[in-house]
Structure formats: structure tokens, C-alpha cells
N, C-alpha and C positions, 0 to 999 in steps of 0.2 A: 506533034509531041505532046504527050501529060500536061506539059506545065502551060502550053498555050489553050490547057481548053480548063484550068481551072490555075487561081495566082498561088506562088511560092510563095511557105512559109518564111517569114522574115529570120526565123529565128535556125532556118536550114536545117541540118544535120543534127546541128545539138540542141534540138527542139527537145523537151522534157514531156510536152504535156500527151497525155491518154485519150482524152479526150475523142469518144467516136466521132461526131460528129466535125471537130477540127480536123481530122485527120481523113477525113473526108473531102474536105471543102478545100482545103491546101493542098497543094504539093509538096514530097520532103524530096530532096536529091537524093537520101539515101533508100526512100523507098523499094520494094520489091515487085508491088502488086502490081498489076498491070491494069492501068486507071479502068478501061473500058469496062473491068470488072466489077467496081464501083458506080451502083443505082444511085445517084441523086435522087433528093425528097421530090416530092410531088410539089409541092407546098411550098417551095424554097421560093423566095421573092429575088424576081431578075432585077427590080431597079433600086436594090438596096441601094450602092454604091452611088445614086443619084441623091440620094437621102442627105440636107446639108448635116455637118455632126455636132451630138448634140452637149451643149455648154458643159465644161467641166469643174465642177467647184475639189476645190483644194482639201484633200484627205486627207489622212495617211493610215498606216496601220492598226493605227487606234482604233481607226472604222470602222471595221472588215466588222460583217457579223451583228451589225448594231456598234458598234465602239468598243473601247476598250470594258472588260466587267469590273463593276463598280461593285462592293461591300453590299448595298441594298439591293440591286436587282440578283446578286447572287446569291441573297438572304430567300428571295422569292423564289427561287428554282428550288431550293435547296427545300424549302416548306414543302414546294409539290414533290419534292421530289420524299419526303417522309410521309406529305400525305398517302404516298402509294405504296409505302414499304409498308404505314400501318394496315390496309386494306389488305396488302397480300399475305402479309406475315400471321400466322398463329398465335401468337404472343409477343403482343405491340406493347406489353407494358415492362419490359427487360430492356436494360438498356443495349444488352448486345443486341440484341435483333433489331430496334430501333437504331443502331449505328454500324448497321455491317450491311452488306451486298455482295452483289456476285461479281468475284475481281474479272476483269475484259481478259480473261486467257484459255487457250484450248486445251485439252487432254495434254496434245502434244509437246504444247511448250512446256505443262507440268513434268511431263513424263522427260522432257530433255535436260530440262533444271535438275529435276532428283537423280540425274545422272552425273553429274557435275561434284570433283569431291569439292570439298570445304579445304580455305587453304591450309598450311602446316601453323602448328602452333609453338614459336621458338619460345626459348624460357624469358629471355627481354620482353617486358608488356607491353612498352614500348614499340617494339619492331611489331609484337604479333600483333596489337592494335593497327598498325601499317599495312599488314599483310592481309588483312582482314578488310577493314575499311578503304586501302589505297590511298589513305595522307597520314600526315601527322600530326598528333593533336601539342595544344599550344601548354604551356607552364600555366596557367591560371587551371587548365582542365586536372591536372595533379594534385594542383594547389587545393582546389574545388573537395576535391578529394581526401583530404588529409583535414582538410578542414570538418566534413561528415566524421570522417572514423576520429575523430576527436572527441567526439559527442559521442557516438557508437560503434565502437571498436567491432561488433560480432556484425554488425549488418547496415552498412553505412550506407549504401544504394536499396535499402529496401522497408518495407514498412516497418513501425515501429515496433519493437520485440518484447512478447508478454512475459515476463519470467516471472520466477517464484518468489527471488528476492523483492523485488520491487513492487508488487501487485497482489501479491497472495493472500498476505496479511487479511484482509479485509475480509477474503473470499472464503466459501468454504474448498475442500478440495473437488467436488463435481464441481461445482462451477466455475473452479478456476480451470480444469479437463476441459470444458464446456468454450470456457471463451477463449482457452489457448490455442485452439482449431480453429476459430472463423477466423474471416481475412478482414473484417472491422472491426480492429481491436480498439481503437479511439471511441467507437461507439460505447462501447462498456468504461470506457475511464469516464465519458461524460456523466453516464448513466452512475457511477461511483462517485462521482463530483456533486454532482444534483442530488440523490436520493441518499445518499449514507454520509455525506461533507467529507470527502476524500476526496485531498485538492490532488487532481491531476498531473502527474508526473511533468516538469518541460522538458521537451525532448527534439532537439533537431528536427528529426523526421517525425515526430507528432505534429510540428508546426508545419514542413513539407507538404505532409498529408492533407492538414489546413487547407495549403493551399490547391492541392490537387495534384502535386506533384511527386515523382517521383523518377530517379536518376535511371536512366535505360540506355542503348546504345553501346559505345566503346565502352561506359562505366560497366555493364556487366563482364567485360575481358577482368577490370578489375577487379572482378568479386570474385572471378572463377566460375561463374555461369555456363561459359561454355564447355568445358571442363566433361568429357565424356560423352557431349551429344552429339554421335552420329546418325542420328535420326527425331526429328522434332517430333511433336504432337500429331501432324500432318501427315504422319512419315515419310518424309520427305529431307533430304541432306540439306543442313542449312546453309543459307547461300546470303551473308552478312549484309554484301551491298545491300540486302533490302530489309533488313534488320533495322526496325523502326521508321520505315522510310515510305512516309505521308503519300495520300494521293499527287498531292502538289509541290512536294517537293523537290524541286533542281538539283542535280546532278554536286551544285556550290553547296547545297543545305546537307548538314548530315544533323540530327538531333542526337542530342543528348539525356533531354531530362521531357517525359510528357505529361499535359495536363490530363482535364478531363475526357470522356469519351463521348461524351455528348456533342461539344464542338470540337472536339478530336485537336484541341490546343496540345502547341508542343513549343520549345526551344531548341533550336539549335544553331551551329558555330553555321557561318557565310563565309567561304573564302572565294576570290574571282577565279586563280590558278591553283590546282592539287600541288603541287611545291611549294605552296607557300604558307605561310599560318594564316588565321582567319582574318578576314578585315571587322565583322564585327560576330554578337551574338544577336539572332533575331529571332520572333516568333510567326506562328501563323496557325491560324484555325482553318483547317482542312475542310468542315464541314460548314465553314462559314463560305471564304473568299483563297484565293488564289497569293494574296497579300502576305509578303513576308515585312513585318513592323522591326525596325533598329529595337533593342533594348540595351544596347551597354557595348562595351567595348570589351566584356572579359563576363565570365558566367556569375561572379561576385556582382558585380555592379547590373545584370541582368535580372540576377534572382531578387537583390534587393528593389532595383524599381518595379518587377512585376508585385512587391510587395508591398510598395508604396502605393499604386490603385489599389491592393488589396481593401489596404488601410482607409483608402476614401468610402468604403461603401457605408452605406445608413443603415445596415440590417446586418450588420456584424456584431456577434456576442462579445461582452464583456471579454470572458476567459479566451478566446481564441486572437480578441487584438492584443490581450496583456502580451500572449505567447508570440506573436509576429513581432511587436516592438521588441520583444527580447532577444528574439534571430535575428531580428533588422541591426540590432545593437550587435549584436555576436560580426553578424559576416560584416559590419561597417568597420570592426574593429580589427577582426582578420586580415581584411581588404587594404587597412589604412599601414599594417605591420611587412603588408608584402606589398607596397605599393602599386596596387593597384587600383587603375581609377573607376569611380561608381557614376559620374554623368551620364547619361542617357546616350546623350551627341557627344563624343570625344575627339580633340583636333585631332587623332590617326583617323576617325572615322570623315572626319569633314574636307581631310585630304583627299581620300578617297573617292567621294564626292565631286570631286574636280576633275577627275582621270574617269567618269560615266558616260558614254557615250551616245545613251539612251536610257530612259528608264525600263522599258519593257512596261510585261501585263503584272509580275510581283511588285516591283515598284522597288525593287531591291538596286537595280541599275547594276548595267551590264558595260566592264571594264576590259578592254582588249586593246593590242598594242597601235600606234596611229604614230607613225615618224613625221618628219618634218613637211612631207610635202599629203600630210594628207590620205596616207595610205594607209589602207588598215581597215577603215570601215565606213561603209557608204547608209544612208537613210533607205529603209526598206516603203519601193513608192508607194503611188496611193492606191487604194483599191475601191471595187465597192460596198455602197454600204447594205448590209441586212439585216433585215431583223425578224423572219422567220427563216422557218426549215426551209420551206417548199424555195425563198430568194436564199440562202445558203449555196440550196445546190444548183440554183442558178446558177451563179455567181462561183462555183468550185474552177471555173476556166479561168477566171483571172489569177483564180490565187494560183492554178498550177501555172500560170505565165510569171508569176513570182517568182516562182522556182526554179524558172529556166533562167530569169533573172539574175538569182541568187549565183548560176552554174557561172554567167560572165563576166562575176564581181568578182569568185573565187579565183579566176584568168587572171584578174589585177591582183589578186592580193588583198581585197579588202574580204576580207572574213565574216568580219561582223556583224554584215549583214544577213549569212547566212545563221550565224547564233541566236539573231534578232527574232527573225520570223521564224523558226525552230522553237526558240523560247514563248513565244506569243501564241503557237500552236498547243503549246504543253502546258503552258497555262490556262489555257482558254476551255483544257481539257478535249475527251470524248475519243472513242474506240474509232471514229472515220478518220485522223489526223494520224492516225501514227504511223502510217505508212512514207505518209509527208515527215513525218517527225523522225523516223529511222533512217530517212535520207539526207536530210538537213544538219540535224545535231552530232551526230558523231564524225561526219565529214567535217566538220565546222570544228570541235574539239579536237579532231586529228592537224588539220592547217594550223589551228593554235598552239599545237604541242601541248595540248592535255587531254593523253589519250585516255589516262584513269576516268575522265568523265566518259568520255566515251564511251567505256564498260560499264559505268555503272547506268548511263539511259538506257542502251541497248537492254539490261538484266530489269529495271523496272518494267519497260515497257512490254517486258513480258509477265508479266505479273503485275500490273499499275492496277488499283482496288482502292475502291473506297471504305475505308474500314476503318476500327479504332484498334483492333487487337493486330501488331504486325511486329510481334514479337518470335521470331525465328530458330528461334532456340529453346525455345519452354519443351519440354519433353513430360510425359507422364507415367 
């Protein structure tokens, strides 16, 4: 028989792994081939199994690949990896070309995406942001909101607005034509501040801009953005889930507000399950690290501490700290009238904290249910370690043994071990994972009962890019 002229896979039938050469060397019961049809190497050594084996030191998933990635070694990819956008690119001194590539998707996924309508848009903002995004967004994100059109009723998500009333004066009318058309209108108020003593308007979103930011995401359902466009810039049908949605951001992350484009900084709401409001607001630099940072508990107490490092830096102007301490004062004062809290760390958040079951590769920790005996989620083993390509794909057999791992933890019940290494893949990034990553994660979100994530990795991962502009709705 087959199986006495080479040994059974231990892992039988519901062996996972691809692997030509495993599948060679093993037996499956369920196999078809008929073994004798299968050439053994030349090469293959008879007395392996004599070989005593060899010492094991204690990993874990951190490991795989060299460790888990760290802020500075992924400062250093990230360098090579612009030293070569500047060498290929025709104009390396624009910031888009400096911060965009070529998203990992075929014709054919484009071609299947812009087939896809966009969903209904009911008159509740409310719902259609649900319909759109597939959650719901929390009371501070309204609040957030109300708190902008306070300041600027005509364009509360968007850059600040030159008009005639308030700017002209000074100006002749070409040049006020002139600067009413660019998209750096802050520059000419400086430029009005400094050279003519025209002290600069304060203005919300003057100071926003300050800081790099500017409100995107579900805030534009608010504005009315979406509002007529059945076809983007792309021309292509827009498809929301990816509506602002970073290289590295998890299926939990949805952004709301983004920085700059250079390290592709953004904020947004962290919830563990699409039912339920957010646990906190966090940030992450896409073109930096994988790392999503706590900032607050509510988008108030978020926006002000990213204000507060503002405020530390040594090479800040005069007029632009005057104008941050004056929003700092503004939203501390909004925040303290609808009470809500501005701490960094807030005990919802540190409860939270307690119910993590792992932190993963964001460091955001990953929350899934675990009853009394234990069940729910098991520690994803250890693996090897690598730290080139060429030991990578060495080393691609154990992690597909992972996998088949992952298939008879799902047998118990314990899930989260399939979230774990799903998540640790998708962070770790790269177009050879996602194959492993389309098996893992949405099977993993579906056992959990959150299937919304599940649509929305599936619809990234067909379109995952490293880019700063991934705004899905701009039309021209």
C-alpha cells in the first residue's frame, strides 16, 4: 500500500498545506494520485529520521519573519523602499508621487469592484452612514461635528473658506480671483500677516490645517460629498468600505479625520465588534509602521492630545501656537459642556485592556469572547524564525502548518486564534499573505459573528495600496 512505502500526514484529510514537496513526502488518506506516479528527489536523504532533533527554544508568533515589526526597522524599509520610488518616478519632488504606488490588484478585481453598485442613500445620516460604512458611529462623532459648523457653518469638514467678507479688504480684486482658487489659502493669510500686518483670521479649520488635519470619512456623508457621485475620478463606482482606508488599517479601524501625506498619519474610531460603539480613537502612520497609538477616548480628547505634542515642538511659530492654544481652549471647553473625557488612557479604555487577549502586530489588542473554561481563544504556536526572503520561503511550510492548526482550534471553538495570525499577516503586510489572509480572517469574523468585517477585508484586500490619496468619491 501508499502509505507503507512513505509516512501519513499526521494532520490526514484536513491537511491544509500546498506545499509540493509535503505532499509528496506524505501520505493523505484522501489522496487520488496513485503514489508510484510520484518521482522521489534524487537527493532526498534516507537517514534523516536517524538525525537526533534539534533543540527547541521558545518563540512565538512575534517571531516568524525576524519578530514582530518594530517603528524603526519599519522606518528602514520604508526609506528603501522611497529610495526606489525616487529613482523610478519622473518627479520625485511632488508629494504625490513620493507617497503613492502601485495598489497589489489586477484589471480584474478593478473591473469587478466598478461593477458593484454603491449602496442606497436613505434620508437619515445616520442609517446611510451604516449603510455605507457597516457600523455606527458614536455621539462624540455628531458632537465633533456640531462643534466645526460652529465655527463654520458653510464648510465644517473642509479647508478654510476665502471670502470676500472677511479677506478682500486688504486685497485687490485679481488677487483676491487669484487666491480664491488655490487650495493653500492659509498660505496667503500668512503671507497677509507678515508683509501687509493683517493679523490672520482664527478659524477652526485654519488651526485643523495647522495641524494637518482635515475631517474625511463618514464626515463627508455629512457634508453631502457623496451626493451625485456615481462615478469617482477613477471612474469607477465608489465602493465606501475603502473610503479613506490606509494600507494598514484593520477591518476595527475606520478613519475619520487625516493627517499629512508624507507619513500618511490619520485618526480613527477602534471598535473590537461592528455592533458596538468604539472602544477608543487611535492613530497610525501608514507610511511609517503598522502601529495603531490610543489617543483618547472620544475624537474631542483625541484631537486635543494630538494637540498637545503639537504644542511641544521647538520650531513652532508664534501665531500658529497662539491659534492651537485657542482651539485647545475651544474643544476643552466644548468637551467639558458635553462631558466628555479628554485623558489619553480612560478607565473605558483600561477596561478594555483587561478583556485583550493578545496584543497582535498593531498593538492595538485583539478582544474576542473566552467563557469560563477557557474557550474562545488559544495562543498561535511557535514558529520559525526569519529574517531574509530567501529563510521566508523556507520557512512558508510551517506557517502553512499554522494554518491547518488554526482549522482544529476552529473544531474547539477557540477562534481567536485564527483572528491572531490572520491579523499578524495583515499587518506584517505584502501581496504573498493574502491568500493566507482571505482564508483566515473572514472565516474568523464569520465564527465571531462579525460578518461586516468580513466584507470589509475581503473588499480591501482587493484593492490594499499604499497610498496617501484614497479618497473614493472625489469626482471631477
Amino acid at each position: 500500500m501508499a502509505s507503507k512505502k512513505k509516512p501519513v500526514c499526521k494532520y490526514g484529510a484536513k491537511c491544509y498545506r500546498k506545499n509540493p514537496d509535503h505532499l509528496r513526502d506524505y501520505y493523505h488518506p484522501d489522496e487520488q494520485k496513485d503514489e508510484e506516479k510520484i518521482k522521489p528527489k534524487k537527493t532526498r536523504s534516507t537517514d534523516k529520521t536517524s538525525e537526533p532533533p534539534a533543540k527547541k527554544t521558545k518563540k512565538t508568533i512575534d517571531d516568524f519573519f525576524g519578530g514582530k515589526k518594530t517603528e524603526k526597522s519599519e522606518e528602514e524599509v520604508e526609506k528603501k523602499k522611497e529610495e526606489k520610488e525616487k529613482d523610478d518616478s519622473p518627479d520625485s519632488d511632488t508629494e504625490e508621487t513620493s507617497t503613492s504606488v502601485q495598489p497589489e490588484v489586477s484589471d480584474e478585481d478593478i473591473e469587478e469592484e466598478s461593477d458593484t453598485p454603491p449602496p442606497p442613500s436613505p434620508d437619515d445620516v445616520a442609517e446611510n452612514i451604516k449603510r455605507k460604512f457597516l457600523v455606527e458611529m458614536p455621539e462624540d462623532f455628531y458632537e465633533f461635528w456640531e462643534f466645526c459648523k460652529s465655527e463654520n457653518s458653510k464648510n465644517p469638514n473642509g479647508k478654510y473658506t476665502f471670502t470676500k467678507r472677511n479677506n478682500s479688504k486688504f486685497l485687490s480684486p485679481f488677487t483676491f480671483n487669484f487666491v480664491s482658487r488655490v487650495s493653500n489659502v492659509l498660505f496667503f493669510l500668512d503671507l497677509q500677516q507678515k508683509y501687509m500686518g493683517v493679523k490672520r483670521p482664527y478659524h477652526i479649520l485654519a488651526v485643523l490645517e495647522d495641524l494637518g488635519f482635515k475631517l474625511v470619512g463618514p464626515f463627508d456623508i455629512l457634508a453631502g460629498k457623496h451626493k451625485g457621485v456615481t462615478k469617482n475620478s477613477k471612474g469607477r463606482q465608489p465602493n465606501y468600505l475603502l473610503h479613506w482606508r490606509y494600507y494598514y488599517d484593520p477591518p476595527e479601524f475606520l478613519t475619520v479625520i487625516k493627517g499629512d501625506d508624507r507619513k500618511q498619519f490619520h485618526l480613527g474610531y477602534f471598535r473590537d465588534d461592528p455592533a458596538e460603539m468604539p472602544a477608543f480613537v487611535g492613530s497610525n502612520a501608514a507610511a511609517d509602521s503598522c502601529v495603531i497609538m490610543p489617543k483618547g477616548d472620544n475624537l474631542f480628547g483625541a484631537v486635543k492630545n494630538c494637540i498637545d505634542d503639537r504644542l511641544k515642538a521647538k520650531d513652532l511659530e508664534k501665531t500658529k501656537k497662539s491659534n492651537l492654544e485657542k482651539i485647545q481652549n475651544a474643544i476643552t471647553d466644548w468637551a467639558k459642556k458635553k462631558n466628555y473625557p479628554l485623558e489619553t488612557k480612560t478607565k473605558k479604555m483600561k477596561d478594555r485592556d483587561k478583556k485583550v487577549v493578545c496584543k497582535s502586530f498593531h498593538n492595538a489588542g485583539i478582544v474576542v469572547p473566552v467563557d469560563a473554561n477557557e474557550v474562545g481563544y488559544r495562543e498561535v504556536p511557535e514558529t520559525p524564525e526569519s529574517k531574509t526572503d530567501s529563510e521566508r520561503n523556507k520557512n512558508m511550510e510551517p506557517l502553512e502548518e499554522l494554518v491547518t492548526l488554526v482549522q482544529f482550534a476552529n473544531d474547539e471553538c477557540d477562534y481567536g486564534e485564527g483572528l491572531e495570525l490572520g491579523m499578524d499577516l495583515f499587518c506584517y503586510g505584502g501581496k504573498v499573505f493574502h491568500s493566507m489572509i482571505s482564508h483566515l480572517l473572514p472565516l474568523a469574523y464569520q465564527f465571531l459573528g462579525r460578518h461586516e468585517y468580513a466584507q470589509i477585508i475581503e473588499a480591501h484586500l482587493k484593492r490594499r495600496q499604499h497610498d496617501a490619496d484614497l479618497n473614493v468619491i472625489m469626482k471631477y
